[in-house]
C-alpha positions in Angstrom: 108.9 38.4 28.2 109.8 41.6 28.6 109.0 44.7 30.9 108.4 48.0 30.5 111.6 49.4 31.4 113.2 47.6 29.2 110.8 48.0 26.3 111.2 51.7 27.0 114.7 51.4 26.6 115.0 49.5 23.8 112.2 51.6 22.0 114.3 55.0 23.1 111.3 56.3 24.7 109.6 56.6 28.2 108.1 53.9 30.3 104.6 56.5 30.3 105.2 56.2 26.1 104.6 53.0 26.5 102.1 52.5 28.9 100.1 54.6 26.2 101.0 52.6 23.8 99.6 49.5 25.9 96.6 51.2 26.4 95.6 52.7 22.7 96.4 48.7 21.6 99.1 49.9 19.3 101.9 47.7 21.5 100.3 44.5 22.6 101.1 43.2 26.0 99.7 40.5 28.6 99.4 41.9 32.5 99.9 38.5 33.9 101.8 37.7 37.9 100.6 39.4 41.3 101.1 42.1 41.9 99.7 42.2 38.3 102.4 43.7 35.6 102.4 44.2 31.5 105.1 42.2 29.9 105.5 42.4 26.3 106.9 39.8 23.8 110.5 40.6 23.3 110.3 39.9 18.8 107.5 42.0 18.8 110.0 44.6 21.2 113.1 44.1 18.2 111.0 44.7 15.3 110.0 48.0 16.6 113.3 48.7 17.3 114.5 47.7 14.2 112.2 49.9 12.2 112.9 52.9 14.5 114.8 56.1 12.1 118.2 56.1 11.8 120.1 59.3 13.5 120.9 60.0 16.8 118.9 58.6 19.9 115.8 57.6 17.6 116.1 61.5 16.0 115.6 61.4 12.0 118.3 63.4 10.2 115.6 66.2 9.2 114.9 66.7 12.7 118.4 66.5 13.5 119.6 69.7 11.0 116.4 71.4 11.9 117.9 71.0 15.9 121.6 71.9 14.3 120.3 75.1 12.6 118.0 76.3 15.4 121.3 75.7 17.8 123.7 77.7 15.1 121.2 80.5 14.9 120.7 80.8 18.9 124.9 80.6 19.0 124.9 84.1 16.7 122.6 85.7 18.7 124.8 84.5 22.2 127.6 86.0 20.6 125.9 89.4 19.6 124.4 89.5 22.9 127.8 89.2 24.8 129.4 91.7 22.4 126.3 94.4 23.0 126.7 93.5 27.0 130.4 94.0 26.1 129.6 97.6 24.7 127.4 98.5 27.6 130.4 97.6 29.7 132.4 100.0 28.2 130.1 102.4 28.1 129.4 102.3 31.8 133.5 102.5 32.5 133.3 105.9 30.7 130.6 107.2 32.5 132.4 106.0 35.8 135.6 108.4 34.6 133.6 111.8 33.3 131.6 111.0 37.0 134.9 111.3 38.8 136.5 113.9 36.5 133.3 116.2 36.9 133.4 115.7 40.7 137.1 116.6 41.1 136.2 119.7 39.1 133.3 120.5 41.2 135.3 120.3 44.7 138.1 122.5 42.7 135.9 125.1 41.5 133.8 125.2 44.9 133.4 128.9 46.4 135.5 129.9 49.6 133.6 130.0 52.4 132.1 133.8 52.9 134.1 135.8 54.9 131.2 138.3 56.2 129.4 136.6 59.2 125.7 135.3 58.9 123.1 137.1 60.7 122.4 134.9 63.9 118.6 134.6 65.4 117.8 136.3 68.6 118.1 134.4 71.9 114.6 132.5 72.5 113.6 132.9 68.9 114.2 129.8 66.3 112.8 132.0 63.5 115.1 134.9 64.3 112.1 137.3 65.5 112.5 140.0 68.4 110.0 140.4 71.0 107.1 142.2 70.4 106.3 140.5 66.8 108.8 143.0 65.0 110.8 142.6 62.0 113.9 143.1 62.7 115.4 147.1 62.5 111.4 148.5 62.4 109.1 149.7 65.3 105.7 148.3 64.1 104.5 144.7 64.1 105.8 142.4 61.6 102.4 141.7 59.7 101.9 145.6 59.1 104.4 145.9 56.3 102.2 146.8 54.0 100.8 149.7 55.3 103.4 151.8 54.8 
């Protein structure tokens, strides 16, 4: 008698293949022994193997060049992907050089420093406002600017 592993292998398919198989009746087996366990009559195990398609692992040949041509078409787009990532690449490199180039020409082309000093805020006052809430070089208050 045989088991189920080894009708699996023999049949090329799973041991849950053919414990379905066992159970739909379309592969007979006896569940005999304790713990209790299907074996399967090892003729009946050959001529299913025998009548399995020819090709590789059980595959028939159409599936086989359907599998070939499917691979051969994912291979060509591979290939145009890599030469696209390729491109990017490149393109990126470039970008890095008329970065670096613009930079340099930026620190070249940078203004001097002015040479007139900056007005500096009053002692006291962060918002550079005298005493008396004055702008700066007039006598009246700073929010009467437009009365005059």
């Amino acid at each position: 008698m045989t088991t189920i592993a080894e009708a699996a292998n023999t049949l090329r398919v799973s041991e849950k293949t053919v414990r379905r198989r066992i159970k739909d009746g379309s592969l007979p087996a006896q569940l005999i022994g304790e713990p209790p366990r299907y074996e399967i009559a090892p003729d009946l195990i050959a001529d299913m193997a025998s009548s399995l398609p020819a090709g590789r692992d059980g595959w028939s040949g159409e599936a086989v060049s359907m599998l070939s041509e499917l691979m051969d078409s994912l291979q060509v787009q591979l290939k145009e992907k890599d030469r696209q990532l390729e491109e990017k690449d490149r393109q990126i490199r470039e970008l890095h050089v008329l970065l670096q180039t613009s930079q340099e020409h930026v620190s070249r082309a940078m203004l001097p420093a002015p040479s007139a000093p900056v007005p500096q805020a009053v002692a006291g006052h962060s918002n550079g406002v005298r005493s008396g809430n004055t702008t700066p070089g007039l006598s009246q208050p700073w929010w009467r600017f437009w009365q005059n």
